[in-house]
LOMI-816488 format. One record per residue (C-alpha): residue number from 1; residue in one letter; x, y, z. Coordinates in Angstrom, 2 decimals, always signed. Example, Ala and Ser with C-alpha at 12.3 -4.5 7.8 and 13.67 -1.06 7.14 Angstrom:
<logus>
(logu 1; 'a'; (+12.30; -4.50; +7.80));
(logu 2; 's'; (+13.67; -1.06; +7.14));
</logus>
This chain:
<logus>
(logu 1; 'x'; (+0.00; +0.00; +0.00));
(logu 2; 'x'; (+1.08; +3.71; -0.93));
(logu 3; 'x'; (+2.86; +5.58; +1.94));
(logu 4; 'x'; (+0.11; +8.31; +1.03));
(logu 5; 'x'; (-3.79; +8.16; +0.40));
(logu 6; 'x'; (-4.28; +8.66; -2.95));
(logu 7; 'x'; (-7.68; +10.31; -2.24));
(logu 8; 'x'; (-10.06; +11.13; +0.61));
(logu 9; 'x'; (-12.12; +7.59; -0.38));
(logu 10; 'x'; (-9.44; +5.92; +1.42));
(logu 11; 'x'; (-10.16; +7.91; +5.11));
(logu 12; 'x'; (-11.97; +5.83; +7.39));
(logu 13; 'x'; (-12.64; +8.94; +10.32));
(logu 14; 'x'; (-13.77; +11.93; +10.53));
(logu 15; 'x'; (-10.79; +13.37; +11.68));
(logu 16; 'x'; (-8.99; +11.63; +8.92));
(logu 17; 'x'; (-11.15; +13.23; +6.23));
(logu 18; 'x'; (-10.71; +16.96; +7.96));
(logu 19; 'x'; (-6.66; +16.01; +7.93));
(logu 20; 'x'; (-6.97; +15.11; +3.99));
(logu 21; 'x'; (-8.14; +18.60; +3.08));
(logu 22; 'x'; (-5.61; +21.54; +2.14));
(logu 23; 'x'; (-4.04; +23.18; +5.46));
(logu 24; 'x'; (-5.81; +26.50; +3.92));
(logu 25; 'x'; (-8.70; +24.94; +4.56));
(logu 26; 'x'; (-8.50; +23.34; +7.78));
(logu 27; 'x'; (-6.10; +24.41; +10.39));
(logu 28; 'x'; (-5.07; +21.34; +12.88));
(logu 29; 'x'; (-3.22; +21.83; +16.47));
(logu 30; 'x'; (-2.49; +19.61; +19.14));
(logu 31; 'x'; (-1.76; +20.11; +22.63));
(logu 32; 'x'; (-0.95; +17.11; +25.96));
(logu 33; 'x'; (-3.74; +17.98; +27.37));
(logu 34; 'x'; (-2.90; +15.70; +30.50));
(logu 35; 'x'; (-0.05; +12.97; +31.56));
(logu 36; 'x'; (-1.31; +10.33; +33.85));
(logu 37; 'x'; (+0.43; +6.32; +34.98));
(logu 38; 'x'; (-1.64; +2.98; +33.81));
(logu 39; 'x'; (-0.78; +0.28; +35.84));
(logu 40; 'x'; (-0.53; -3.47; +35.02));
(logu 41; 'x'; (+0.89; -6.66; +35.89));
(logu 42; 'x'; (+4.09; -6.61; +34.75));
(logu 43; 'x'; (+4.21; -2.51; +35.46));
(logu 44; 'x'; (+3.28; +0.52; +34.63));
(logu 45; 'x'; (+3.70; +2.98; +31.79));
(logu 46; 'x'; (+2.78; +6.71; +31.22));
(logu 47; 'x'; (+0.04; +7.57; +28.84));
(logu 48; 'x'; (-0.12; +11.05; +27.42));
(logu 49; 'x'; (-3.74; +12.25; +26.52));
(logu 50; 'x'; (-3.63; +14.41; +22.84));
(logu 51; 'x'; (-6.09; +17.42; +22.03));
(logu 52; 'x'; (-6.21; +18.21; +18.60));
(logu 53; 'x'; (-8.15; +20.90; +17.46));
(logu 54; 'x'; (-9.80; +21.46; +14.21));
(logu 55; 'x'; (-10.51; +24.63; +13.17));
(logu 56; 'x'; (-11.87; +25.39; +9.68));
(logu 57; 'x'; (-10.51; +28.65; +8.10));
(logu 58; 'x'; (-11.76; +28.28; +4.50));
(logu 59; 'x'; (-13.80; +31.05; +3.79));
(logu 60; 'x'; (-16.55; +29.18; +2.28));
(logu 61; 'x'; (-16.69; +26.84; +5.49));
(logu 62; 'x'; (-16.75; +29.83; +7.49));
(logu 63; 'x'; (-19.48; +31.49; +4.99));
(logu 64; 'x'; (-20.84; +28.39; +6.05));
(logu 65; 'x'; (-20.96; +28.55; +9.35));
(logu 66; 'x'; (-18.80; +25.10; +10.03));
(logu 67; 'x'; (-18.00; +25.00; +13.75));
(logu 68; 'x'; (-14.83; +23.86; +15.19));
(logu 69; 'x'; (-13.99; +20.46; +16.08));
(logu 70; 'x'; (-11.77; +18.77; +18.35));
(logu 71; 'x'; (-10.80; +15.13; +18.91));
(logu 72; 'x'; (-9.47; +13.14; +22.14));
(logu 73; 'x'; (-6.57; +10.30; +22.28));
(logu 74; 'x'; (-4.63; +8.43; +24.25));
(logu 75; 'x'; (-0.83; +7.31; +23.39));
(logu 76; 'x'; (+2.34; +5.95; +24.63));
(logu 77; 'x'; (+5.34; +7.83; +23.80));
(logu 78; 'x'; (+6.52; +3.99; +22.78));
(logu 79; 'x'; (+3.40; +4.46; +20.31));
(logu 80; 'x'; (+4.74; +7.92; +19.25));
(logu 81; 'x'; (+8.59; +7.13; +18.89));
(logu 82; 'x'; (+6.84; +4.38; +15.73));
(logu 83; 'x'; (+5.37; +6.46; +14.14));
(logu 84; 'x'; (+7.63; +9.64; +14.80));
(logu 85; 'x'; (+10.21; +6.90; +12.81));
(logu 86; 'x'; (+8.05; +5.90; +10.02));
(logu 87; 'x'; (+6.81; +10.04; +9.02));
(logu 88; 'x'; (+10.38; +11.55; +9.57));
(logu 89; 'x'; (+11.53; +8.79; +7.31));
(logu 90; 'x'; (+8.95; +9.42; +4.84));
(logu 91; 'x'; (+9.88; +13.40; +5.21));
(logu 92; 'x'; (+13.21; +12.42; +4.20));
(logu 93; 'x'; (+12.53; +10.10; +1.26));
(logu 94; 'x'; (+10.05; +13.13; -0.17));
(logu 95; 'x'; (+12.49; +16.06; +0.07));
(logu 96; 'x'; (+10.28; +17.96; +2.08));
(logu 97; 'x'; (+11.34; +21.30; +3.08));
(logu 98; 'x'; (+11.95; +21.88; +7.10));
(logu 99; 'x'; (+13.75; +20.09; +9.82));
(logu 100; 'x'; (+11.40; +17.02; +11.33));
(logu 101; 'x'; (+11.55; +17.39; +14.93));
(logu 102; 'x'; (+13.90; +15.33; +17.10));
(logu 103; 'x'; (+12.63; +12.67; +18.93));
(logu 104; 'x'; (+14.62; +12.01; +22.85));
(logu 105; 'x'; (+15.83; +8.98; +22.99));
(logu 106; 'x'; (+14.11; +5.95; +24.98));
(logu 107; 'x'; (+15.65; +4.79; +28.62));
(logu 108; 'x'; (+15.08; +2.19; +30.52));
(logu 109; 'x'; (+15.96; +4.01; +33.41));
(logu 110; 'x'; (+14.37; +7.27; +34.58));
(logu 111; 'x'; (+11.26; +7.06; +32.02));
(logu 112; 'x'; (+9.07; +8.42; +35.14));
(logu 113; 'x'; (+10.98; +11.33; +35.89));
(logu 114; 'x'; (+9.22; +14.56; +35.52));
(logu 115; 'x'; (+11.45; +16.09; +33.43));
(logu 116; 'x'; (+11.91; +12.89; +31.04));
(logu 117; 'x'; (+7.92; +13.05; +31.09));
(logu 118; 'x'; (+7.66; +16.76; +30.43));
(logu 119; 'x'; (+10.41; +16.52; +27.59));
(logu 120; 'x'; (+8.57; +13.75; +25.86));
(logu 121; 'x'; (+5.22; +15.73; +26.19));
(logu 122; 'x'; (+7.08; +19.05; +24.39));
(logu 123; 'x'; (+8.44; +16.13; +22.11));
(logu 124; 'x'; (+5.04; +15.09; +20.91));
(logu 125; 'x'; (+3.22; +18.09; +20.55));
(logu 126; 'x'; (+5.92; +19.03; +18.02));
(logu 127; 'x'; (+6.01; +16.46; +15.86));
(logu 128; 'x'; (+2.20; +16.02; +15.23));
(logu 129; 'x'; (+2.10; +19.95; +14.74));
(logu 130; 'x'; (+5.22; +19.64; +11.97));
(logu 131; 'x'; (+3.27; +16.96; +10.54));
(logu 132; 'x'; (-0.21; +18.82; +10.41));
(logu 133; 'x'; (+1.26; +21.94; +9.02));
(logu 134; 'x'; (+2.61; +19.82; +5.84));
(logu 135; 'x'; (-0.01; +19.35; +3.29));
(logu 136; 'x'; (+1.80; +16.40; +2.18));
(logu 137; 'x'; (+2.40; +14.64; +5.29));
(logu 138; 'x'; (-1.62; +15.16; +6.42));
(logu 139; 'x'; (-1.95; +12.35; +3.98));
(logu 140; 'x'; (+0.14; +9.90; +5.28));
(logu 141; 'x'; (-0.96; +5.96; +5.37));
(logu 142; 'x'; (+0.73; +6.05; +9.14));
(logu 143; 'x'; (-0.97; +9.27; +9.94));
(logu 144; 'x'; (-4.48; +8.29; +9.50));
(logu 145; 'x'; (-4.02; +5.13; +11.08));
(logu 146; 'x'; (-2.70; +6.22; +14.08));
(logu 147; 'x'; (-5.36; +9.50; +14.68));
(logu 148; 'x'; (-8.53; +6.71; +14.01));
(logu 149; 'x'; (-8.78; +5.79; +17.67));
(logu 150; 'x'; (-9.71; +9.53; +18.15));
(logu 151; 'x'; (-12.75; +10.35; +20.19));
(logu 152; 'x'; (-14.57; +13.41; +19.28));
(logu 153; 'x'; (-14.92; +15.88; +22.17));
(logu 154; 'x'; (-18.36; +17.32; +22.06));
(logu 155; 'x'; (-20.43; +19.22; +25.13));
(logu 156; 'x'; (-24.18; +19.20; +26.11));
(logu 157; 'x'; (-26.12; +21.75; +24.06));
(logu 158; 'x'; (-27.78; +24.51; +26.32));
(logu 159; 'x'; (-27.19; +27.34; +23.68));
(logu 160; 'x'; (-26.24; +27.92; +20.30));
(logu 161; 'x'; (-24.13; +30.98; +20.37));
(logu 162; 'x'; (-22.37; +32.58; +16.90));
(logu 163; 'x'; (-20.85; +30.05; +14.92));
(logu 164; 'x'; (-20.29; +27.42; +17.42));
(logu 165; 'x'; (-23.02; +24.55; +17.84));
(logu 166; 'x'; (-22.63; +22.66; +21.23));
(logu 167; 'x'; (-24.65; +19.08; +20.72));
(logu 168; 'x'; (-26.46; +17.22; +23.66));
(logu 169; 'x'; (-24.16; +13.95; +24.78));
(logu 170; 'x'; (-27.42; +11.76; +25.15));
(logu 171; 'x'; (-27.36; +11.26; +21.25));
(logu 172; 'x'; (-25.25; +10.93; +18.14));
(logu 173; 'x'; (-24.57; +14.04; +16.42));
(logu 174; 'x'; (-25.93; +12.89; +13.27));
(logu 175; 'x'; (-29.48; +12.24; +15.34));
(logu 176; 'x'; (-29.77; +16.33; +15.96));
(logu 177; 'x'; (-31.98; +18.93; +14.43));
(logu 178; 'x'; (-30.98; +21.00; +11.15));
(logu 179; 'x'; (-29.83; +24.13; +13.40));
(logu 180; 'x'; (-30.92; +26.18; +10.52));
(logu 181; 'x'; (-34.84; +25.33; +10.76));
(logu 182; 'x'; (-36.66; +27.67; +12.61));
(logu 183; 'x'; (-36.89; +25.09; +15.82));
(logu 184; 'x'; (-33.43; +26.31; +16.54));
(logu 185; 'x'; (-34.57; +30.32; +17.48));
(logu 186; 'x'; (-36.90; +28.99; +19.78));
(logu 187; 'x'; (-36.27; +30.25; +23.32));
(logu 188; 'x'; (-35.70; +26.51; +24.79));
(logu 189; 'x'; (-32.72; +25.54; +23.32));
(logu 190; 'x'; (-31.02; +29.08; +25.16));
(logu 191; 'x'; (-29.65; +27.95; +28.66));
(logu 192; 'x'; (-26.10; +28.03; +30.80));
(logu 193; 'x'; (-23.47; +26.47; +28.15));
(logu 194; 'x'; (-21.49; +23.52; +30.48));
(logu 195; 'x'; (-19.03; +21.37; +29.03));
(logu 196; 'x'; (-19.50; +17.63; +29.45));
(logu 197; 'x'; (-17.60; +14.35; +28.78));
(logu 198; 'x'; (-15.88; +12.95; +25.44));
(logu 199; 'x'; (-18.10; +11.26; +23.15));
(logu 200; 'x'; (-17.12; +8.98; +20.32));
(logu 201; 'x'; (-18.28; +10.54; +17.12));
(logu 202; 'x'; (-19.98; +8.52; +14.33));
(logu 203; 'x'; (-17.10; +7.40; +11.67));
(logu 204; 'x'; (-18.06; +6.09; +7.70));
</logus>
């Protein structure tokens, strides 16, 4: 299989298909959002949990009203290190411009430390930024396969305020009203705007 998707037919996620458009068109971000320790049997190991925000910038999705978006996971910097392999080695083969980011090395000792964790945090965040600011790399095989376990973040509706539409967690996104029939101006959907839990949003 092609180290790139030849077309958007080949995205299996949401988030995949936002990543396949031009940068122009979608702007993507991600931030550690928070670091905790899974325990097992034969351990323990750190799991960093990635924000990345979608925002769309096109001016015919913002004519268009298109809200932003923002998806949850959960990796292993052992996870990361993979992939940060495979899509710096691809960068190279390709003769992209810029410098992929540097990776730190992996110990065997010390992984826990705070600063180790900390450095590996600032370590990840980089490289999925360099790689979401290259329209070439957005298309990656690797990419797409590792941002499918994404969960949508989403928040219970109360109000619909400008451009941003906040959707009740009780049901799929797909299951709410059109917000541009006229239900949507009617004084019960205005109310205190709360942020809930993550929700896993519908994928073809």
């Amino acid at each position: 299989m092609s180290s790139l998707y030849p077309d958007e037919s080949y995205c299996t996620s949401d988030i995949g298909r936002i990543l396949y458009q031009l940068k122009t068109d979608w702007s993507c971000s991600s931030t550690v959002t928070s670091i905790s320790e899974e325990k097992h049997l034969t351990g323990s190991h750190t799991v960093y949990t990635v924000e990345i925000e979608c925002n769309p910038v096109a001016s015919h999705l913002v004519a268009n009203d298109v809200s932003r978006r923002t998806f949850v996971l959960s990796t292993r910097y052992k996870e990361m290190t993979k992939l940060h392999a495979a899509i710096s080695k691809l960068h190279k083969q390709l003769y992209l411009r810029g410098t992929f980011p540097v990776f730190p090395p992996g110990k065997l000792i010390g992984s826990s430390d705070p600063s180790v964790i900390q450095e590996r945090r600032h370590a990840i965040e980089a490289c999925l930024n360099f790689v979401f600011d290259s329209e070439v790399l957005r298309k990656s095989r690797l990419l797409h396969e590792f941002v499918e376990k994404a969960k949508e973040k989403t928040y219970t509706a109360h109000e619909i305020t400008g451009n941003e539409v906040f959707y009740d967690n009780s049901s799929s996104i797909l299951d709410q009203p059109n917000t541009n029939s006229s239900d949507s101006d009617s004084p019960n959907h205005a109310a205190l705007l709360e942020p809930t839990h993550e929700q896993v949003s519908p994928t073809c």
